[in-house]
C-alpha positions in Angstrom: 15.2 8.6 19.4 15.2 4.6 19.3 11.5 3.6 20.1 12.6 1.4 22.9 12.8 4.6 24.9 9.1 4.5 25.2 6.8 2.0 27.6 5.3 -0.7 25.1 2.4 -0.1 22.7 1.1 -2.2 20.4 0.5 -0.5 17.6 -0.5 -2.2 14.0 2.1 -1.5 11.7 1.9 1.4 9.1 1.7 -0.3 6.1 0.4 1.9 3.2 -0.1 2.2 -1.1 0.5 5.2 -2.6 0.1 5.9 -6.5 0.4 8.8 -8.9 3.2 11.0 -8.5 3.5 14.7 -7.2 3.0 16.5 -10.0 -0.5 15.3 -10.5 -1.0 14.0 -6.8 -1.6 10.6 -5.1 -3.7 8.3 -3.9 -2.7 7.4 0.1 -4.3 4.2 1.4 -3.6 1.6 4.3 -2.3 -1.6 3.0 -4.2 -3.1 5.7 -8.3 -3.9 4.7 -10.8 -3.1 6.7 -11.9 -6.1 8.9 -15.9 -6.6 9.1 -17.4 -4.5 11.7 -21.3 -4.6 13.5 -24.0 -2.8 11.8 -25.2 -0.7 14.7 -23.7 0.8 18.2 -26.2 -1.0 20.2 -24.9 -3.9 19.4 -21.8 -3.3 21.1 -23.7 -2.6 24.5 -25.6 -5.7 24.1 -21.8 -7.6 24.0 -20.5 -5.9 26.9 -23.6 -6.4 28.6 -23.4 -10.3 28.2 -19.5 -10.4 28.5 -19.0 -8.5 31.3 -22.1 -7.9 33.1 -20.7 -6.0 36.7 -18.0 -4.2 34.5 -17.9 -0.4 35.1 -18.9 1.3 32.0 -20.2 5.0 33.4 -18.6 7.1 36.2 -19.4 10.4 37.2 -19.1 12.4 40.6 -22.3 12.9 43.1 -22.9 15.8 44.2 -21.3 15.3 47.8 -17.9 14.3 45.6 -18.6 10.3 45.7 -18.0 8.4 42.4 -21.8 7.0 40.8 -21.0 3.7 38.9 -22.7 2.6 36.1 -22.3 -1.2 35.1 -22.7 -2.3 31.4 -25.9 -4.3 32.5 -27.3 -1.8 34.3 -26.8 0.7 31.4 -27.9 -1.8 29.3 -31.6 -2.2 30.7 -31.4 1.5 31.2 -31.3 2.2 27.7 -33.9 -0.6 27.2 -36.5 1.5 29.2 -34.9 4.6 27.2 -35.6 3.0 24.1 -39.0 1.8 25.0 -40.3 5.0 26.2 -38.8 6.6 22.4 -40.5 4.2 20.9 -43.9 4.8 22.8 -43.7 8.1 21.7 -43.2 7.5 18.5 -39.8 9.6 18.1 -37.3 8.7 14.9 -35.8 10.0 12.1 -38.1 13.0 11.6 -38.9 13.5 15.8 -35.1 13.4 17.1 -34.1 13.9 20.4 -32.4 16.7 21.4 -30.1 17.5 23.9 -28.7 20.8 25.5 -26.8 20.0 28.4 -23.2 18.5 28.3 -21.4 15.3 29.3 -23.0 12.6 32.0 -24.2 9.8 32.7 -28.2 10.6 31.9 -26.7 12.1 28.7 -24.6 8.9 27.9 -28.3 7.0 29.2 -30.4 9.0 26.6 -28.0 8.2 23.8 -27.8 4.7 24.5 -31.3 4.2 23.9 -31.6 6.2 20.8 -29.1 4.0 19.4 -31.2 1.0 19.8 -34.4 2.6 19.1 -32.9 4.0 16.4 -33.5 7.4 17.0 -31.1 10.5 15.6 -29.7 12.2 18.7 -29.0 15.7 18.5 -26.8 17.4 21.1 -26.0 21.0 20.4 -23.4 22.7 22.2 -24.0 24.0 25.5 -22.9 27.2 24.7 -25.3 27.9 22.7 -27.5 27.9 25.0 -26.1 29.3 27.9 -22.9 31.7 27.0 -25.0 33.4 24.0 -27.3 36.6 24.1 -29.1 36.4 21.4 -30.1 32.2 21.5 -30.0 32.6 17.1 -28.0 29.4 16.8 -30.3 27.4 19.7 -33.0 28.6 17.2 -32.0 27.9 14.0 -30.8 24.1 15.2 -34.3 23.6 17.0 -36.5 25.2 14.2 -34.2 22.9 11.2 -34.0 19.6 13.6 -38.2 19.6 15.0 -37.3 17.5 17.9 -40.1 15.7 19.5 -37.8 15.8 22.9 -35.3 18.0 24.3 -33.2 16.5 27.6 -31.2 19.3 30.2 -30.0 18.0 33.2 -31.4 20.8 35.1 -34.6 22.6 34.4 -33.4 25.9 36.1 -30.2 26.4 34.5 -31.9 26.2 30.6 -35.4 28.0 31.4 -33.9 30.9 29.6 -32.9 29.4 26.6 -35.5 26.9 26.4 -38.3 30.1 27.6 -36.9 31.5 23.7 -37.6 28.7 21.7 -41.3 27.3 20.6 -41.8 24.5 22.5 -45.2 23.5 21.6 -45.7 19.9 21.1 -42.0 19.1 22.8 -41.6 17.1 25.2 -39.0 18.7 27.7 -37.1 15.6 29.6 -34.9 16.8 32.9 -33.2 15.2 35.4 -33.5 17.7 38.1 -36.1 20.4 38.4 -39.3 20.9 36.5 -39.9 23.7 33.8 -42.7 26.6 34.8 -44.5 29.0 32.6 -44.1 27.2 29.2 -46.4 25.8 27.0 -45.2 22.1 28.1 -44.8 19.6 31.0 -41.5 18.4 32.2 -41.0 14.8 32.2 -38.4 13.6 34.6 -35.5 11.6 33.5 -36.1 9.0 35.7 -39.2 7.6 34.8 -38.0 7.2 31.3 -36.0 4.5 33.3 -39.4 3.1 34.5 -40.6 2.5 31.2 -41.8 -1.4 30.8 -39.7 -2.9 28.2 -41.7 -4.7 25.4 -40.5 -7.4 22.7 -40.5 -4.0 20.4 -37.3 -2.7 21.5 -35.5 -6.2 20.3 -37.6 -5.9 17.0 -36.1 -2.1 16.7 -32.4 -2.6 17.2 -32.7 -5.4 14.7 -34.0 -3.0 12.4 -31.0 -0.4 13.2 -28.7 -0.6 9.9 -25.6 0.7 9.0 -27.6 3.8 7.3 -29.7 4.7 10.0 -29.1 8.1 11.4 -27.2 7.7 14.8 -26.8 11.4 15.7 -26.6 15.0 13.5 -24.0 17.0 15.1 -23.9 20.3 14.2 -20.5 21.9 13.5 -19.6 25.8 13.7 -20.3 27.9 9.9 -17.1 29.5 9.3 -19.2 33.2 8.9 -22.8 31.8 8.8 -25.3 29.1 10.8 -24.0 25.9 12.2 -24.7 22.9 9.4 -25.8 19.7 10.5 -23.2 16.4 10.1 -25.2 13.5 9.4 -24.0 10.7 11.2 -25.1 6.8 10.3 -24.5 3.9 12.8 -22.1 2.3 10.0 -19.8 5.1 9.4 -19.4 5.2 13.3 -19.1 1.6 13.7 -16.7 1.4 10.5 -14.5 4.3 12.6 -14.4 2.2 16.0 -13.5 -0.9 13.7 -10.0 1.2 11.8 -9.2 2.6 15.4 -9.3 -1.2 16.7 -6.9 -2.4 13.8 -4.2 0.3 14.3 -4.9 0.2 18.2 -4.8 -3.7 18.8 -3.5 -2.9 22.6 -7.3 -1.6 22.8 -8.6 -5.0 22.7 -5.9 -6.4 25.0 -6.2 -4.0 28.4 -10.0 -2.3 28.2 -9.7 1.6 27.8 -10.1 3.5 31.5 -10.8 7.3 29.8 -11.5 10.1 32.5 -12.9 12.8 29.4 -14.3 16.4 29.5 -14.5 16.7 25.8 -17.8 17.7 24.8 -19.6 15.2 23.0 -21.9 17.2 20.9 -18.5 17.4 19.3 -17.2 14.1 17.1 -13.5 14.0 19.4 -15.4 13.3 22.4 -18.6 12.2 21.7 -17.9 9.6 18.9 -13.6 9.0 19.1 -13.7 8.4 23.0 -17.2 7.6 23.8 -17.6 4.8 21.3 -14.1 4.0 22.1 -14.7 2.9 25.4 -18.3 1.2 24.1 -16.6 -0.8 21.4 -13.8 -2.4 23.7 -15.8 -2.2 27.0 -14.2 0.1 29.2 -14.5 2.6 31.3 -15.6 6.2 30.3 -15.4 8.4 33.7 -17.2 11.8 32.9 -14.8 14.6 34.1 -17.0 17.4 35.1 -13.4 19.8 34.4 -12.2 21.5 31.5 -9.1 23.8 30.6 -10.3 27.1 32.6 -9.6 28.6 35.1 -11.5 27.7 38.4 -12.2 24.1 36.5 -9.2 22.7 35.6 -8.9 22.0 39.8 -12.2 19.8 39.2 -10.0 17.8 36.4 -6.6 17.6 38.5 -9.3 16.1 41.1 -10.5 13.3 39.3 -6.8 12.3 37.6 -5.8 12.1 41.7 -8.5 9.3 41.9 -8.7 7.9 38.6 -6.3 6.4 36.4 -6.5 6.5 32.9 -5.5 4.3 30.2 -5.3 6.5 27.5 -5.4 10.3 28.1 -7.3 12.5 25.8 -7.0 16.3 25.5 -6.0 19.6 23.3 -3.2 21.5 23.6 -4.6 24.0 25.6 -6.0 21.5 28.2 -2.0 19.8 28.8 -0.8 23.1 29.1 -3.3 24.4 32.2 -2.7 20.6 33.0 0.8 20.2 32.9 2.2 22.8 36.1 -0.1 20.2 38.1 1.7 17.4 37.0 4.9 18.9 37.6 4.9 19.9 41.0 2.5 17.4 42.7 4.4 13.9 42.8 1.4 11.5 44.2 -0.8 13.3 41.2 1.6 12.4 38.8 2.3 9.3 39.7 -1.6 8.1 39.5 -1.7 9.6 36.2 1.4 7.8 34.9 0.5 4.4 36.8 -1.4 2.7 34.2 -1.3 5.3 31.3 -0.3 3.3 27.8 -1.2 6.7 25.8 -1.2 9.9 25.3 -3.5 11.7 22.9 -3.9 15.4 21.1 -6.1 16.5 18.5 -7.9 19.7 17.3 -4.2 21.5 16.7 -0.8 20.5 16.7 0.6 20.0 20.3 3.4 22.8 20.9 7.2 21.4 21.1 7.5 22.5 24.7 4.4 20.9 25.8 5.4 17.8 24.2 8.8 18.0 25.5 7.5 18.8 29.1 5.0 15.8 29.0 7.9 13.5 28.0 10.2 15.2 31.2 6.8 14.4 33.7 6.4 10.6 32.4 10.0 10.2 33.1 9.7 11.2 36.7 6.9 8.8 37.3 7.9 5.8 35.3 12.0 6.4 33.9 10.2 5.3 30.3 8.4 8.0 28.2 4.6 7.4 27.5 3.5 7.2 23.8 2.5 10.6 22.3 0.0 10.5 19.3 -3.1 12.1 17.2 -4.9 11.5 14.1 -6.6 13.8 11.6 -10.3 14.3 10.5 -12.9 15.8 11.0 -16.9 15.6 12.1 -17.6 14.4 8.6 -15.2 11.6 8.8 -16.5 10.0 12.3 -13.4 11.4 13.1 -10.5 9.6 12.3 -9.6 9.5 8.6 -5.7 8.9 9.1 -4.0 7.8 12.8 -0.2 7.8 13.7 0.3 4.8 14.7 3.7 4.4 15.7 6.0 6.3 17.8 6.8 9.9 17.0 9.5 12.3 18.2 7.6 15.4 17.8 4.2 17.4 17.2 2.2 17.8 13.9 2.4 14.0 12.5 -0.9 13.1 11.6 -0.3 9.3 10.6 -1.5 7.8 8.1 -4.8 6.8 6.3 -6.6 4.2 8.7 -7.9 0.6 6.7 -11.0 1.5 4.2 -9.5 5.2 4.2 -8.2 7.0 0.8 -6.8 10.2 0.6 -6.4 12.1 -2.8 -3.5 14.4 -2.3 -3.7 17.2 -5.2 -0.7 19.5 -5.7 -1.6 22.7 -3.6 1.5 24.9 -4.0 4.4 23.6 -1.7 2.2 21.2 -0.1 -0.8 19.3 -0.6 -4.8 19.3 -0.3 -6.1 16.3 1.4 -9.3 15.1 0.4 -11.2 11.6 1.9 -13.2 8.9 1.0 -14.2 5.7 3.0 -17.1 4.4 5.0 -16.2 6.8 7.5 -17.3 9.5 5.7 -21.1 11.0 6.0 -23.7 11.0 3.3 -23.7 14.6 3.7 -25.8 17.3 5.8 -28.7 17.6 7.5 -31.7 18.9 5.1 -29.2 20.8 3.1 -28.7 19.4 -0.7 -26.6 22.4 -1.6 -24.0 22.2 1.2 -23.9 18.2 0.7 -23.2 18.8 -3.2 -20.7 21.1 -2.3 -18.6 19.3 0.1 -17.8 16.2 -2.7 -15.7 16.2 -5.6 -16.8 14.7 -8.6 -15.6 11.1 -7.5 -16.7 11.4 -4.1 -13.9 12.6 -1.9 -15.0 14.6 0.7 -13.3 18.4 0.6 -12.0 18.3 4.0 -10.5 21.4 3.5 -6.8 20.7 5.0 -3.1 20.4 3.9 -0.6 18.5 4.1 2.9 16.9 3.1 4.6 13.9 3.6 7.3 13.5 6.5 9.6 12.1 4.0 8.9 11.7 0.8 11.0 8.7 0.2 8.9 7.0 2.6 5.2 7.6 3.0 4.9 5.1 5.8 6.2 8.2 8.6 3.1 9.8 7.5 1.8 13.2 6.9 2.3 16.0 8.7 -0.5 18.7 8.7 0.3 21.9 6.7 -2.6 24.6 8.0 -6.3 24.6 6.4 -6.6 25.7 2.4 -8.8 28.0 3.5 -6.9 29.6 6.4 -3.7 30.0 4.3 -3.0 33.3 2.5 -0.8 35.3 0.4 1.4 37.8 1.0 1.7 41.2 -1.8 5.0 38.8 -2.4 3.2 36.1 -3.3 4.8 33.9 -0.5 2.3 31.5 1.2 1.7 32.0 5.0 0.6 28.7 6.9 -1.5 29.9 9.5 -1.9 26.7 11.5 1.7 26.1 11.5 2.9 29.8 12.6 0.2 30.4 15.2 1.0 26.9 17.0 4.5 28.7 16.8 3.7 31.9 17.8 1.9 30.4 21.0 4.3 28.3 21.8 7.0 31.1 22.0 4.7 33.6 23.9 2.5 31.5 26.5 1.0 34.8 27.6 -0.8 34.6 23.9 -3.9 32.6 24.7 -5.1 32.8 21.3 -3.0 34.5 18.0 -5.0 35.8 15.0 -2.7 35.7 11.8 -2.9 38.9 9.8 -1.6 39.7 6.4 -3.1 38.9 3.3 -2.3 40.7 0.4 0.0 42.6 2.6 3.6 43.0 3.0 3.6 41.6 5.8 2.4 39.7 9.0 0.9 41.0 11.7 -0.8 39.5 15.0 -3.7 40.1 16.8 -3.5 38.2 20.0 -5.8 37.8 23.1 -3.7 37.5 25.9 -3.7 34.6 28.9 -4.4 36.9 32.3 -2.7 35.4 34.5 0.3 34.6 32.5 0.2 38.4 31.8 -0.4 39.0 35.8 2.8 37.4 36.3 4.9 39.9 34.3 3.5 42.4 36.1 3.5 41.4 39.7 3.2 45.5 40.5 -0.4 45.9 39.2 -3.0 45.6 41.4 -5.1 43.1 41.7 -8.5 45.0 40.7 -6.5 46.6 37.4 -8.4 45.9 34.2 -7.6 44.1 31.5 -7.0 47.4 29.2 -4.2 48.6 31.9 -3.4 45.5 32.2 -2.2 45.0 28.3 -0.8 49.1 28.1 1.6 47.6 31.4 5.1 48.2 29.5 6.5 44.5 30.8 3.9 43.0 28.2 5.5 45.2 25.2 9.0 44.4 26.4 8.4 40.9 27.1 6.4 40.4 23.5 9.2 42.3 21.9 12.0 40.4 23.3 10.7 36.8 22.7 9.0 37.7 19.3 12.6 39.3 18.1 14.4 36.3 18.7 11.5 34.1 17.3 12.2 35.9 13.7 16.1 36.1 13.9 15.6 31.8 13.4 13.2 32.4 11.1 14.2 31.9 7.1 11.9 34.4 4.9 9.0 36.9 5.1 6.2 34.5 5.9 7.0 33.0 9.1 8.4 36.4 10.2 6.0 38.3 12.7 6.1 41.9 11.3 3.8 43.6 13.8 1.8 42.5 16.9 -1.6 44.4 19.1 -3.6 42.4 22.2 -7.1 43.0 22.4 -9.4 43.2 25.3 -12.2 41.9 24.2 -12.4 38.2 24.4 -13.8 35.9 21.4 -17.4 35.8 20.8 -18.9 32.5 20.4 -22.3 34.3 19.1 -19.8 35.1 16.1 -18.3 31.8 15.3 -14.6 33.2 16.9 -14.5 30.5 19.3 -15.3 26.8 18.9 -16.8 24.5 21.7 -12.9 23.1 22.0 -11.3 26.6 22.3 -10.0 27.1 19.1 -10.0 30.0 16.9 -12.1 30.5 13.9 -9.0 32.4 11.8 -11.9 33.4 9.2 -14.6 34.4 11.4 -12.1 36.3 14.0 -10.7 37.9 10.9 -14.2 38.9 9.6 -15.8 40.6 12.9 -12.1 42.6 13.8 -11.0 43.6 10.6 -11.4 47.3 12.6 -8.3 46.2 14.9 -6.7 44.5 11.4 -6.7 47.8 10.0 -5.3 49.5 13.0 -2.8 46.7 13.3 -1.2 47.9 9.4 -1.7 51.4 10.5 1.0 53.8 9.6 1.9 55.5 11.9 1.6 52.9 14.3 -1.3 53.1 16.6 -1.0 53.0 20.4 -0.8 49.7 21.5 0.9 47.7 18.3 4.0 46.6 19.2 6.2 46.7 15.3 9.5 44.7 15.8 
């Protein structure tokens, strides 16, 4: 498809050096050098804050469904006070700050002024403190991290959690309520804002290096605790500077983002949020997500907002996208000033892409740009960006200016490993994970695959090939790519929320999927409404459906490995206590595989158990 069939991006070009060759692997650079970039992200407040004073920075919704407007210099002698009253407390690097609750504009507040106090900020993902039953992970973060503060927006909602941690000596910040029957006071968020600023908060930014610790955000074990990402003002502001080279249109229209992604995670919290700080847009906090009963919060805001660049994961477009297609005046505000769409976290399936392409059509006869890049919270994110227009899902670019990946022969593809200013000094108080995680000339082990789009030409980029670790053999010795085939699998069976891939060292593969209710509700429009989710799986429509679209899945399929052998649904949902789910909604193919190697076992059962559907 000619590119003039999209609306107009500028993009930078994709100009790139590659060396070695592919039996011994490559090094994969940008032939474009990275441009010098500030020291510190309070420095790019302090900009905005002089060059565009009244510009709207911070949005979120009141209570009573108004729109509260921050302005870059009112968040900028916010975070003064912020700062200040950090510094009178003498927090830094070894009394963080720590914060439970999710996205707004306090949040985004708090972090501004840790960032020119230079104080690490901590946020820890909200599950953890108020989807778990046991609080281990709150724990172990609070008890490796010794915060001197901890911020939730409301006092109420995290007594629990915060009752089962040892809060002596912390000060607990909130911005509504007040904490009872603990050993500490509540401070209230807004007379942090009070604070009088002193010459000291000038004399602290100017001390805030590229080295100092920005934030530590805390990424899911794979079976054990989470491990804390060191993150340094300079490999963040070295990020936002790549992302400005291969996104010059960034600097040309400021980014209007209406987000839900987390930002104790780095897509949200350092991609988009620093984003809109480095070019001085607009970052409108979007109290929905992809789920049920908040999605409609989302769909909301995108009728009142519109967004520059969207920014979502699969998932969220596909609870997203039957909104889009039946309400016209919705679509149309989402199209009307939209110069990009964005994915990340997994590849986008084909008929989510192709349905997004059919909805921008409607609203403005031109298709809007699809893209993602690749990294991870160890690489600030972005460690390669696609930068130019693609005609389908699973292109991750190419490496971003100051970026080099090592490519090493892994089988039919390759494993991708990183180095560049991007990339963190290593983990939080843990020397043995930080040795681990770099080879012996300092690439980081990222852990992923990949091959080129066409080897003849390394500028269409790479497309991603599943995790090393994820990827198994069969008793054939065939490779499965389980990022590939579950994207697949999902995409052929929406009624599959999630797909576990089964198999290794097995003679074939197998599926363990949770399924999507109501998608599931739909096939059986006979059930009643109270029936249970075990009924509700044992309704024959599910096995006939399954079978039918599964069947013609493998009849275009070309060999054992990307053939689905044998597939069960489970009733039990994901446990995030156990690492199965991450804060984005992924699954954790080694922890899932780890807590229900029961159902793997019944999955290979011969005979077949009731419930496993073999085809």
């Amino acid at each position: 498809m000619k590119s003039d069939a999209f609306a107009a991006v500028d993009f930078a070009p994709p100009l790139v050096c590659l060396e070695g060759c592919a039996e011994t692997g490559y090094l994969f650079s940008s032939a474009m050098p990275l441009q010098p970039c500030r020291e510190n992200l309070g420095q790019m407040l302090r900009h905005w804050a002089e060059a565009a004073p009244e510009r709207t920075f911070l949005g979120e919704r009141f209570g009573d469904g108004g729109w509260r407007r921050v302005s870059y210099a009112e968040a900028n002698q916010q975070a003064n006070a912020i700062a200040q009253a950090l510094l009178d407390r003498r927090l830094g690097p070894y009394r963080p700050v720590m914060v439970l609750s999710g996205n707004s504009v306090d949040h985004a507040l708090l972090m501004l002024g840790c960032f020119i106090a230079g104080v690490p900020l901590v946020p820890v993902s909200v599950p953890y403190s108020l989807l778990s039953k046991d609080f281990l992970k709150l724990h172990f973060i609070f008890e490796e991290v010794c915060p001197g503060m901890i911020y939730v927006a409301d006092a109420e909602m995290f007594a629990t959690p915060l009752a089962n941690i040892k809060l002596a000596g912390v000060e607990v910040v909130t911005s509504r309520g007040e904490l009872t029957d603990t050993p500490t006071s509540t401070t209230s968020f807004s007379s942090l804002l009070e604070t009088p600023v002193t010459a000291d908060v000038e004399r602290s930014l100017a001390q805030v290096g590229a080295k100092t610790v920005a934030k530590i955000l805390y990424t899911s074990g794979s079976t054990g605790q989470p491990k804390g990402v060191i993150n340094t003002h300079g490999m963040l502001c070295a990020n936002q500077q790549m992302l400005a080279q291969v996104w010059p249109f960034t600097s040309q229209t400021p980014p209007v983002l209406v987000d839900w992604l987390p930002w104790n995670h780095t897509f949200g919290g350092n991609h988009n949020f620093n984003l809109v700080l480095n070019q001085g847009g607009a970052l409108y906090v979007d109290g929905g997500k992809p789920a049920p009963g908040l999605v409609e919060q989302t769909v909301r805001n995108l009728g009142e907002i519109s967004p520059t660049i969207y920014f979502n994961v699969p998932v969220g477009y596909a609870m997203l996208l039957p909104y889009l297609e039946q309400d016209e005046a919705l679509r149309n505000n989402f199209f009307k000033n939209l110069q990009l769409i964005f994915y990340a976290g997994a590849a986008l399936p084909q008929d989510l892409w192709e349905r997004l392409e059919a909805v921008a059509l409607l609203a403005t006869g031109k298709k809007v740009m699809m893209t993602s890049s690749w990294g991870s919270t160890e690489t600030s994110p972005l460690a390669t960006a696609a930068h130019f227009p693609l005609e389908r899902a699973g292109v991750i670019g190419v490496p971003c200016p100051g970026v080099t990946l090592k490519m090493l022969p892994n089988g039919d593809n390759y494993e991708l490993r990183v180095k560049g200013p991007n990339v963190t000094p290593g983990y939080f108080r843990r020397p043995d994970l930080t040795a681990a995680a770099f080879d012996t000339e300092g690439y980081y082990l990222i852990g992923d695959a990949g091959r080129f789009v066409d080897p003849d030409d390394p500028s269409q980029g790479i497309s991603f090939d599943g995790r090393v670790a994820e990827d198994f053999k069969l008793m054939s010795g065939t490779w499965v790519r389980v990022g590939l085939l579950r994207v697949a699998v999902q995409a052929v069976a929406p009624i599959l929320q999630f797909a576990l891939v089964t198999g290794h060292d097995r003679e074939e593969v197998g599926i363990l999927g949770w399924p999507n209710i109501a998608a599931c509700r739909k096939l059986c429009p006979g059930l009643p409404a109270e029936a249970g989710i075990e009924q509700l799986i044992g309704q024959p429509e599910i096995a006939v459906y399954l079978r039918r679209v599964l069947s013609q899945f493998n009849a275009e399929q070309q060999g054992s490995s990307t053939r689905i052998a044998r597939i069960m649904l489970m009733s039990e949902p994901p446990d995030s206590d156990a690492n199965e789910i991450t804060d984005k909604g992924y699954i954790n193919q080694r922890a899932a595989l780890h807590r229900r190697q029961p159902q793997v076992e019944q999955l290979y059962a011969e005979p077949p158990a009731p419930g496993v559907i073999v085809l």
